[in-house]
C-alpha positions as CSV (number, residue, x, y, z in Angstrom):
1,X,0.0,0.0,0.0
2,X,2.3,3.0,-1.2
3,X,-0.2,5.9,-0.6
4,X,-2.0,6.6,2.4
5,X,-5.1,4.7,1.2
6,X,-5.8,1.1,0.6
7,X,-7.3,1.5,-3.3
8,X,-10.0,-1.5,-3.6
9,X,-10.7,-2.6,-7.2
10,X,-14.1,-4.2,-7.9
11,X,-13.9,-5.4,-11.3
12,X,-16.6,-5.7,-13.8
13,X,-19.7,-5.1,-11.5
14,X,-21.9,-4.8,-14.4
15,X,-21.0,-8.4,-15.5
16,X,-19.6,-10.5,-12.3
17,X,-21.5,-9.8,-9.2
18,X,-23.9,-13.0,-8.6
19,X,-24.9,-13.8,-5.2
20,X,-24.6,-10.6,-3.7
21,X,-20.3,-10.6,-4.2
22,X,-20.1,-7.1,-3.9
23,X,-20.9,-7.3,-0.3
24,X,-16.8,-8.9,0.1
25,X,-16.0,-5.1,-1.0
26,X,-18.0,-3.5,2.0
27,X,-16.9,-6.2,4.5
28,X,-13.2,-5.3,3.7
29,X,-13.8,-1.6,4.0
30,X,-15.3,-1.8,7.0
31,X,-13.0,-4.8,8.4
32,X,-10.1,-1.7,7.6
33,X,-11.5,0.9,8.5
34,X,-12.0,-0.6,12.1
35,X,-8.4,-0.8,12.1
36,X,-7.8,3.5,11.2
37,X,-6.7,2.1,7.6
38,X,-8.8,4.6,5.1
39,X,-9.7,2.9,1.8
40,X,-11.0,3.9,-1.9
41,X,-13.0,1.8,-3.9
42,X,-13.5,1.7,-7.5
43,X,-16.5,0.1,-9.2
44,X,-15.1,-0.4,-12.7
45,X,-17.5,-1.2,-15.2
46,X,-16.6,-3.4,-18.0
47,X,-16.3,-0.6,-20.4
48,X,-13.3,1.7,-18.4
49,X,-9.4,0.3,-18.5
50,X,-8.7,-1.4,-15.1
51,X,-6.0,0.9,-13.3
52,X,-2.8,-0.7,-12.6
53,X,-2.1,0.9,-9.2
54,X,-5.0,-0.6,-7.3
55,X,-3.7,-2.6,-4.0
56,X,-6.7,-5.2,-3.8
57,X,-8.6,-6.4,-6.7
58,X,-12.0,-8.4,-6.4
59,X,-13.9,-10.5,-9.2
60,X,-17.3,-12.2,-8.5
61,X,-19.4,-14.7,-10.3
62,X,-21.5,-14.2,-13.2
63,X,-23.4,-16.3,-15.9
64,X,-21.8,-17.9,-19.3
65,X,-21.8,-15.1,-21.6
66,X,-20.5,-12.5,-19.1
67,X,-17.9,-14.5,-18.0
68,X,-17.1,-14.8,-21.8
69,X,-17.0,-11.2,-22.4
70,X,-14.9,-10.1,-18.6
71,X,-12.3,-12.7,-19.8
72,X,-12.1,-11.0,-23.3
73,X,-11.8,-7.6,-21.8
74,X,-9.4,-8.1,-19.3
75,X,-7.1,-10.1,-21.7
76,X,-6.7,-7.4,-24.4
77,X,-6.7,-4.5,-21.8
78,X,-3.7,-6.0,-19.6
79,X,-4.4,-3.8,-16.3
80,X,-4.9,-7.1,-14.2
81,X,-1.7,-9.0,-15.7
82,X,0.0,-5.4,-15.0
83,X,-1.6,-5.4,-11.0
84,X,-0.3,-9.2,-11.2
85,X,3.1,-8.5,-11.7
86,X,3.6,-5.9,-9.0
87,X,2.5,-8.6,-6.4
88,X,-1.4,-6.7,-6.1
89,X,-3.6,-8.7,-4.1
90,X,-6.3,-10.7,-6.1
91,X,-9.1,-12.4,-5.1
92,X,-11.9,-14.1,-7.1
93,X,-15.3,-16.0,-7.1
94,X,-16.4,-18.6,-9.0
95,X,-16.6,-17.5,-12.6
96,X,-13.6,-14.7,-11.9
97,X,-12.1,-17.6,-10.3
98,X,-12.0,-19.7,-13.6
99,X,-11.3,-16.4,-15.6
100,X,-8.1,-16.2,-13.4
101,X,-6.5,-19.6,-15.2
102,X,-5.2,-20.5,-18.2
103,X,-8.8,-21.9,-20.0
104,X,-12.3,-22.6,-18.7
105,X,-14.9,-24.1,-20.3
106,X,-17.6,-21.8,-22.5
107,X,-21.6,-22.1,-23.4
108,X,-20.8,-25.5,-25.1
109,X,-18.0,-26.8,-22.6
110,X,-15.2,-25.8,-25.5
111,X,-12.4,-24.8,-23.7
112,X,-11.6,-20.6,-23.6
113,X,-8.2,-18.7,-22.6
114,X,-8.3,-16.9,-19.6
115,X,-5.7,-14.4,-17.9
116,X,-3.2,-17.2,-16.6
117,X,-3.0,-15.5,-13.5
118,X,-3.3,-18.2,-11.3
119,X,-2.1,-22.0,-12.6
120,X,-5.0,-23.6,-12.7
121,X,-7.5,-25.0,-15.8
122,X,-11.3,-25.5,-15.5
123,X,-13.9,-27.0,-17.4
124,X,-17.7,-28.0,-17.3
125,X,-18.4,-31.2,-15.4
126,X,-21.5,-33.4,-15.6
127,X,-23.2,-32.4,-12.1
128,X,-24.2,-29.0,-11.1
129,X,-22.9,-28.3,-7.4
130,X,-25.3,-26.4,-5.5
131,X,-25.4,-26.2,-2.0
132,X,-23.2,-25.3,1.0
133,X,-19.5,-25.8,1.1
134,X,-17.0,-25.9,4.0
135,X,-13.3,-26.7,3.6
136,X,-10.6,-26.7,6.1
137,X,-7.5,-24.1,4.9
138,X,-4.2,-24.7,4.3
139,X,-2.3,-24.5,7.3
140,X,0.2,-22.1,6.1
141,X,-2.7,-19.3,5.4
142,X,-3.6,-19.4,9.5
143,X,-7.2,-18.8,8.4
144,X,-10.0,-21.0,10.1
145,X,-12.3,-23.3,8.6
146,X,-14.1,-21.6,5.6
147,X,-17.8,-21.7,4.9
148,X,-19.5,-20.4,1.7
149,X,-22.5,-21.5,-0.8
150,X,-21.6,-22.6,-4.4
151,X,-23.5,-22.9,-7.0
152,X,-21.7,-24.2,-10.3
153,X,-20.7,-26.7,-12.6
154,X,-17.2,-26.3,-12.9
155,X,-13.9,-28.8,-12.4
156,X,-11.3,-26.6,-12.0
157,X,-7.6,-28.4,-11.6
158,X,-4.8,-26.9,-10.0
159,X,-1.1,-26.7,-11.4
160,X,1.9,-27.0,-9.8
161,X,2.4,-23.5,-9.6
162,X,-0.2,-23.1,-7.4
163,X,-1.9,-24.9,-4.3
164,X,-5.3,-25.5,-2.7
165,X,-7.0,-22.6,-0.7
166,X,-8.9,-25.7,1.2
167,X,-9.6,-29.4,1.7
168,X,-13.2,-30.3,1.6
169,X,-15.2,-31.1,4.7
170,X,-18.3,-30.6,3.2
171,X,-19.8,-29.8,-0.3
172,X,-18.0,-30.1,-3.9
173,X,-15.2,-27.0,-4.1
174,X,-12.8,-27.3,-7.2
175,X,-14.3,-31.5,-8.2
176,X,-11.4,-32.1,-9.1
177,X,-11.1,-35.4,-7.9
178,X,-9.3,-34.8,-4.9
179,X,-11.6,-32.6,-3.2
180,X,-9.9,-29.4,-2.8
181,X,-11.7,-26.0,-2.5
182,X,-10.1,-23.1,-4.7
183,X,-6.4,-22.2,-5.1
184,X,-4.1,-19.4,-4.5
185,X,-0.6,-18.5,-5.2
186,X,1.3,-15.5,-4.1
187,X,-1.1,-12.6,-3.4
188,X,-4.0,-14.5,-5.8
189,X,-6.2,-16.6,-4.2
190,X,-9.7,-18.0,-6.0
191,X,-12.6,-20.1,-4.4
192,X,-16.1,-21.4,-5.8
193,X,-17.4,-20.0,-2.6
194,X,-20.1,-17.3,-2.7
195,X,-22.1,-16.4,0.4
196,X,-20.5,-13.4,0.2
197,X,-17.4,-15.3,0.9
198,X,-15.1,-12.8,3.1
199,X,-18.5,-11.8,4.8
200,X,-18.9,-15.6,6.0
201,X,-15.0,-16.1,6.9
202,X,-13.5,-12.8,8.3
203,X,-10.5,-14.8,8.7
204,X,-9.7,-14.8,4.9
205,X,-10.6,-11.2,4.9
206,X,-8.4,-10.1,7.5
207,X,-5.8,-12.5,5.3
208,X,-6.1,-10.1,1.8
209,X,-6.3,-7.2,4.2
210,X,-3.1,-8.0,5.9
211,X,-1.8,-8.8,2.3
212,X,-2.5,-5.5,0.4
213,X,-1.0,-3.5,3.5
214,X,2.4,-5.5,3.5
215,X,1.9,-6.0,7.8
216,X,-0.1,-7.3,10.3
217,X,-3.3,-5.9,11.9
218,X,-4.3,-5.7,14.7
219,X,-6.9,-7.9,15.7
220,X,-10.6,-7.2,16.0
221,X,-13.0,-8.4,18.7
222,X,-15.6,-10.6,17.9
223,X,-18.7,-9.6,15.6
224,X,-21.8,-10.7,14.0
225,X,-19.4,-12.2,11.2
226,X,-18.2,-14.7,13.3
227,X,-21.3,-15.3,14.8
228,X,-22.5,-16.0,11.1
229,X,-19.7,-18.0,10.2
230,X,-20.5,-20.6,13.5
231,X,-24.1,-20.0,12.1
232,X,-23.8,-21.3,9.1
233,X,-20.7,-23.9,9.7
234,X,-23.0,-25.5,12.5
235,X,-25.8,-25.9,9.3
236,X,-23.6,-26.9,7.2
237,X,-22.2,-29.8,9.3
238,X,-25.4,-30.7,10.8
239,X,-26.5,-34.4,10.6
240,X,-29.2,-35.1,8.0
């Protein structure tokens, strides 16, 4: 964070914002601002250049032919890939998760290029995973068990030049076979988790905060995000 506010980047509102992802953007104001860290947030619709100096970037989930047209956008105006390189925090949902890799899989399955941002490849499985989702994170991230709601019908693998954001406890994540959830590397991190996502797990929040500021923050006392989180892990683990 160079200037004296953290500059939040909500890509492509107008095309990826499913499930009510926009509310990760006000949860990470507020999680900052609790802390005295001012912030400015663009809402950058599809048709304005994505600014290169942003310190936290956010992409949500959208619907076939937006995803499409986001991945086409970002690709041939290169503000992202620029934000990449500088070590910007990223951090996408489902379809801006997949848009993050090298392909994912269009209207008919065929496989598309994405922004190979993140090493990972996705495609259209045969099952449509709806439902809750709870994974437990890698350990190295110190983030507590995640909880989100997914809602897609994506197999998304991960590269070795990545790693898994989570191991499933419950739910599909990435089915990929070896039931990860999501993938990050470096300051990028993806999940198939809406809900909003950093609304439900102020833990990975406080994570891309502590990220885009280069230090550690102080911590916070306990909220009604927490209390949502137990909420909704408690529902999610609940016998049937």
């Amino acid at each position: 964070m160079p200037s004296d506010r953290l500059k939040i980047v909500w890509i492509y509102p107008d095309l990826l914002s499913t499930y009510g992802d926009q509310g990760n953007t006000i949860v990470l104001e507020r999680r900052a601002a609790l802390r005295g860290v001012p912030t400015e947030t663009v809402h950058l619709r599809s048709d304005e250049p994505v600014p290169p100096d942003g310190d936290l970037y956010l992409l949500g989930g959208g619907e076939d032919r937006p995803q499409i047209l986001a991945a086409q956008r970002l690709r041939a105006d290169g503000g992202l890939a620029e934000a990449a390189r500088r070590n910007a925090v990223i951090f996408a949902v489902c379809a801006g998760y997949q848009i993050l890799g090298h392909e994912f899989g269009g209207e008919e399955g065929q496989p598309l290029p994405g922004l190979g941002l993140l090493d990972i490849r996705s495609g259209r499985g045969q099952q449509r995973a709806v439902g809750e989702v709870v994974g437990d994170v890698a350990a190295e991230l110190n983030v507590p068990r995640i909880t989100g709601f997914e809602n897609h019908q994506g197999v998304t693998t991960i590269g070795p030049n990545a790693r898994p954001l989570a191991k499933v406890v419950a739910g599909v994540g990435n089915g990929d076979g070896q039931g990860f959830e999501g993938a990050y590397a470096g300051h990028t991190l993806g999940t198939y988790m809406h809900g909003p996502a950093l609304v439900r797990n102020p833990g990975l929040a406080d994570l891309l905060l502590t990220w885009a500021v280069g230090m550690e923050l102080p911590q916070l006392p306990p909220s009604w995000s927490e209390r949502l989180r137990e909420e909704r892990l408690n529902a999610a683990l609940a016998p049937r």
